[in-house]
N, C-alpha and C positions, 0 to 999 in steps of 0.2 A: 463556413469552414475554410481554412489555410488553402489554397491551389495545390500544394506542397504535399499534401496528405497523402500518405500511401495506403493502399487496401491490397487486405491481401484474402483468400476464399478459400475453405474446404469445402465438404461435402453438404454440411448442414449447418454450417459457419458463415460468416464473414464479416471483416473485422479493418477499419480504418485506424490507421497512426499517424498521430501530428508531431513533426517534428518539434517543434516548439515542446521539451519536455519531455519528450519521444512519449507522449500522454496517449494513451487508448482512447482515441475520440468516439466510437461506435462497434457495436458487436449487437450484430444482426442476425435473423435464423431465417433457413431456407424461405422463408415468405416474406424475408424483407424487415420483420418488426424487430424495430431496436430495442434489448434488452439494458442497454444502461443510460446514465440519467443524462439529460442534453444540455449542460453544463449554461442554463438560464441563469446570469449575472445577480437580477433580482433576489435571485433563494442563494445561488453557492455556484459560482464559475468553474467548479472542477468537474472532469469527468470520471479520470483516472490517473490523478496525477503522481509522481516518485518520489521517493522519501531519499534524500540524499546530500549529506554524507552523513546529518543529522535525523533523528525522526524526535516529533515532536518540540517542546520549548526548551532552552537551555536559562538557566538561573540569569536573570538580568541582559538575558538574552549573548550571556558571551561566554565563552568558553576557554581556560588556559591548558597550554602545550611547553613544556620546554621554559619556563617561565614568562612567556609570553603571552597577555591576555587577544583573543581576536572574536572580532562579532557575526554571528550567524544568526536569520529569521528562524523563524517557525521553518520547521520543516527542510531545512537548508536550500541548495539554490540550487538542485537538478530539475528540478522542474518548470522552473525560470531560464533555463537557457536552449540555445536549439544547436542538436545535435545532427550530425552531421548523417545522411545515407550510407553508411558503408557495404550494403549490399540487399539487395530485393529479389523476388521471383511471385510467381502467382501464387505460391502459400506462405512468403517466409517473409521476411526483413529484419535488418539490424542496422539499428542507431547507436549513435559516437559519441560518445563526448571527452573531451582528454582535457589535460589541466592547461591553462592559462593564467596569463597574466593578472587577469579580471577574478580568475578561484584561488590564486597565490596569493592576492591580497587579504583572504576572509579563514582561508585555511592551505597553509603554507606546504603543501605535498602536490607528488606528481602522480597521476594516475590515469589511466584508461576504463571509462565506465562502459560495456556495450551494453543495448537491450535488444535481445532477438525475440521475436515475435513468429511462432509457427502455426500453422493450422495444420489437423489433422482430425476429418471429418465432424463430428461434434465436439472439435478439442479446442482453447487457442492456450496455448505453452509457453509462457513467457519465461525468460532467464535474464539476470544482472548479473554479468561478470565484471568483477572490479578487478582490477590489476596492478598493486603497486609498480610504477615505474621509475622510482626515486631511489634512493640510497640510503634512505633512515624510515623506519617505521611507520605503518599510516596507523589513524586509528578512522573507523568507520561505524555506518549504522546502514541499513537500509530498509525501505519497505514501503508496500504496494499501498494504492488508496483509490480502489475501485467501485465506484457510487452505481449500484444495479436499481432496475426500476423499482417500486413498492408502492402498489402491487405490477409485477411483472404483467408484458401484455396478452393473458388468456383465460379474463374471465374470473378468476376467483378474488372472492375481496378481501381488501385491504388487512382487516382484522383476524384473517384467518392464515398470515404469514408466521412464518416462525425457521428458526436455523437449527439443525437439528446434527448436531457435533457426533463425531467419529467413535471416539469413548466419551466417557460418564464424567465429566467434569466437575472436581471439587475444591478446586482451587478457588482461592480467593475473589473480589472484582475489586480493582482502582480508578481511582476515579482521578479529576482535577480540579486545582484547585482555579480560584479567579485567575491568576497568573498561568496560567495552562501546566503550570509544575505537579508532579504527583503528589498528591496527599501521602502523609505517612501512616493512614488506619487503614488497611485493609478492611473493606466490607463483603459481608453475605453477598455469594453469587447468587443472580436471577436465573441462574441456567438452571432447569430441574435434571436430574438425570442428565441426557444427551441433547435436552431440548429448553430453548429460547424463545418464546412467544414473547415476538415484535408489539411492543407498545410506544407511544410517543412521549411518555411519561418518564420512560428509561432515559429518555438525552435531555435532560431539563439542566443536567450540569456535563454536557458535553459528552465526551465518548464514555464508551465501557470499556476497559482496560485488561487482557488478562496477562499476568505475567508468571502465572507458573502452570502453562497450560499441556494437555494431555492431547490432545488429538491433532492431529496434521491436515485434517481436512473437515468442510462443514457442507450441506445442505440446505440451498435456503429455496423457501418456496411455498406453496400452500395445499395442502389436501395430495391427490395425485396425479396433479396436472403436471408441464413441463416443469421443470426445476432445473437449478443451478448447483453443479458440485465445483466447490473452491475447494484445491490441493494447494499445500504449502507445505513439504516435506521438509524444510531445511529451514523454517522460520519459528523461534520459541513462543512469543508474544503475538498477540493478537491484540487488534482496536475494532471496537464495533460503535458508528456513528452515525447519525441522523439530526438533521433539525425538524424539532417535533412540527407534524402538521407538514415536511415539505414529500413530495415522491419519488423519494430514494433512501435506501441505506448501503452503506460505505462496510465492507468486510476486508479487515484491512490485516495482511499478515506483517510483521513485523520482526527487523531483530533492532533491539533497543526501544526504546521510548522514553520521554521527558525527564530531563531531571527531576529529580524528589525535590521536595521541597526543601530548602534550605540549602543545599548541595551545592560543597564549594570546593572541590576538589578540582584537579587537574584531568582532562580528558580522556584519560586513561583509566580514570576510576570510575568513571561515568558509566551505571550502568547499561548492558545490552551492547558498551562499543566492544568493536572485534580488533585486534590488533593483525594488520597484513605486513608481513616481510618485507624487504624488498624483491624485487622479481615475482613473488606469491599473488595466487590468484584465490576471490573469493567466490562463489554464486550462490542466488538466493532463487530458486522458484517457484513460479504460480502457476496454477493451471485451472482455466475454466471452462467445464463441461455442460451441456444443454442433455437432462436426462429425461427421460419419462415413461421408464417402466417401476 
């Protein structure tokens, strides 16, 4: 792990952040066991990395503005860059990233991204504040991509996980296609009711997809042992991801996701982007709880 890494500790928490990506490297409970996946190369190098300014794939991978075509990866480049310290203490931090040279060339706006990171006792609170800082409109996306263990480490197995949503979920699921673009058929949700039993059968074509979803927060875990409560009050879409067979799944809040297939409009019409002002500020948060009553 980076030297660079800051950690920070509640009560029943504690939690390392790498600059590089200001990516949640670790979140650990009062006895030390780490709750999310250790980012081994072989299976998948993330651990929790940020979706930003794109989430997902864009059509040919580029995107146009203003008449001008410009090329973005997967997932855009915030989590490829390292963001700068702008403030720490025993529970808290916040990472920087503001535009440059190097993000004018891919996507032509000015902006200030922070990610603050707080604990409070079994809490850790994360926020993205984006900031247009430029003179002409941004268009934006954002969203989390936090790989937790499966099975988490206490005891119950593997097959007895499941995520079990806030309300009744009856919305659609989408999927992707080989090009990681959104298919245009919505299929039958596996969610029954409020609940999702984890099988590895479900990512045989990549994530599960919700985009017109009901609840703000999920419960993943197994029987009634510790458990994990993910908030995400300000996020519409939802990606749930795994490679089958590997020890993690990914609960991923999101605003936007991949172009549809075909989709060849200008950035703007791109579903899930937010348009920010100038001067206007956006924030998207998460929040991860350690329950177990």
């Amino acid at each position: 792990m980076s030297p660079d890494v800051i950690s920070i500790a509640g009560r029943g928490l504690s939690a390392s952040i790498n600059p590089l990506g200001a990516e949640l490297s670790s979140l650990r409970d009062e006895t030390g066991r780490d709750l999310l996946w250790n980012g081994d190369p072989a299976v998948w190098p993330g651990r929790a990395p940020i979706l930003f300014p794109i989430i997902g794939t864009l059509n040919g991978d580029t995107y146009r503005v203003d008449g001008n075509a410009y090329t973005l990866p997967r997932h855009g480049f915030g989590r490829r860059r390292k963001f700068a310290l702008a403030e720490s203490g025993a529970d808290h931090a916040v990472f920087r990233l503001e535009a440059d040279d190097e993000t004018r060339a891919v996507y032509p706006f000015e902006f200030r991204l922070d990610l603050n990171f707080s604990m409070s006792g079994n809490r850790l609170d994360i926020s993205a504040d984006i900031v247009n800082t430029g003179s002409k409109d941004m268009p934006a996306s954002f969203g989390y991509h936090p790989a937790f263990l499966w099975p988490l480490p206490y005891g119950a197995p593997r097959a007895d996980y499941r995520i079990a949503f806030e309300r009744e979920e009856k919305g659609p699921l989408r999927l992707l296609n080989a090009q990681g673009l959104l298919e245009p058929a919505p299929l039958a949700s596996p969610i029954k009711g409020h609940e999702l039993l984890l099988r590895d059968d479900l990512f045989t074509k990549d994530a599960l997809i919700f985009t017109e979803l009901a609840s703000r927060s999920v419960i993943y875990g197994a029987g009634e042992g510790p458990r994990l409560k993910i908030s995400f009050p300000n996020t519409p879409h939802l990606g749930i991801w795994s490679k089958p067979g590997a020890p993690f799944v990914c609960i991923e809040p999101w605003q936007g996701h991949s172009d549809p297939a075909g989709f060849d409009g200008e950035i703007w019409d791109k579903p899930g982007i937010v348009r920010i002002k100038p001067g206007a500020e956006r924030r998207w948060r998460m929040g991860v709880e350690l329950i177990s009553d």
